[in-house]
Every structure is written in structure tokens, then in C-alpha cells.
C-alpha positions, -999 to 999 in steps of 0.1 A, spaced: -183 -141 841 -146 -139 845 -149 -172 857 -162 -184 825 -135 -166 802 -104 -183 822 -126 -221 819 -128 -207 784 -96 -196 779 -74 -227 797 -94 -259 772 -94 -238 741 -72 -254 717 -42 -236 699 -55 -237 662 -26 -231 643 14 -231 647 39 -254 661 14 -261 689 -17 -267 672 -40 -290 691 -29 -282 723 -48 -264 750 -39 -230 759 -31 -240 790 -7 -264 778 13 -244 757 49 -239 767 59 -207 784 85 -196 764 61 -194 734 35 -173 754 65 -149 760 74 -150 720 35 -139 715 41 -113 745 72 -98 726 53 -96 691 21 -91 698 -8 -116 704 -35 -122 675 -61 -97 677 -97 -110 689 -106 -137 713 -76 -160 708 -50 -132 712 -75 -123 746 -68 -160 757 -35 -166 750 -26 -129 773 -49 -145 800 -27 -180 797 5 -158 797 -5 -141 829 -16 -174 843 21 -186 838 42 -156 843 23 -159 883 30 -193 886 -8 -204 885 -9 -229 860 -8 -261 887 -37 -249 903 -58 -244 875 -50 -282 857 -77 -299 878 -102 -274 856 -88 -292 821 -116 -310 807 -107 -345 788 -113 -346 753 -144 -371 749 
């Protein structure tokens, strides 16, 4: 299950902002920190975007990019 949520959470794509389009796992690490310091959306976006910002804050982001799928 928790499996599921981090495949989920790293090929979502940021809906809105100065980063819409991207995936999660793509967004730059000093925006995951602005969303840290304000507060991340509530619901399942705001669950994914804390999940990314851990994933980068440990360094883990390299071994997760083989697990991006390519937009078809």
C-alpha cells in the first residue's frame, strides 16, 4: 500500500502554480520547502507534495527516477 502512494505520489502532476505540469517528483526543492514553511494544500495533493518533500530533504530522489513513468 505504501508502495502504491509513493508510485502515486512521484508521477502526479503539479496542477496549478509556477510548476504546473510537472511531476511531483520533479518539482524543485526549494518550492517543497516554501509549501513546508506555509503549509501544504489540504487533501491528497498537500499528502503528496509532504511525501516528495521528505523524499528530497533525505536525498532519495535519484533513486526513485527510474520509477517515473513517460507520458504516452
Amino acid at each position: 500500500m505504501e508502495q502504491q502512494k509513493l508510485l502515486q505520489a512521484i508521477n502526479q502532476i503539479m496542477p496549478f502554480g509556477k510548476y504546473a505540469g510537472r511531476k511531483l517528483l520533479m518539482l524543485p526543492e526549494p518550492y517543497l520547502v516554501w509549501f513546508h514553511s506555509k503549509g501544504f494544500p489540504q487533501g491528497k495533493l498537500g499528502e503528496q507534495l509532504a511525501l516528495i518533500y521528505e523524499v528530497k530533504l533525505n536525498g532519495l530522489e535519484s533513486m526513485l527516477m527510474p520509477l517515473l513513468k513517460d507520458e504516452a
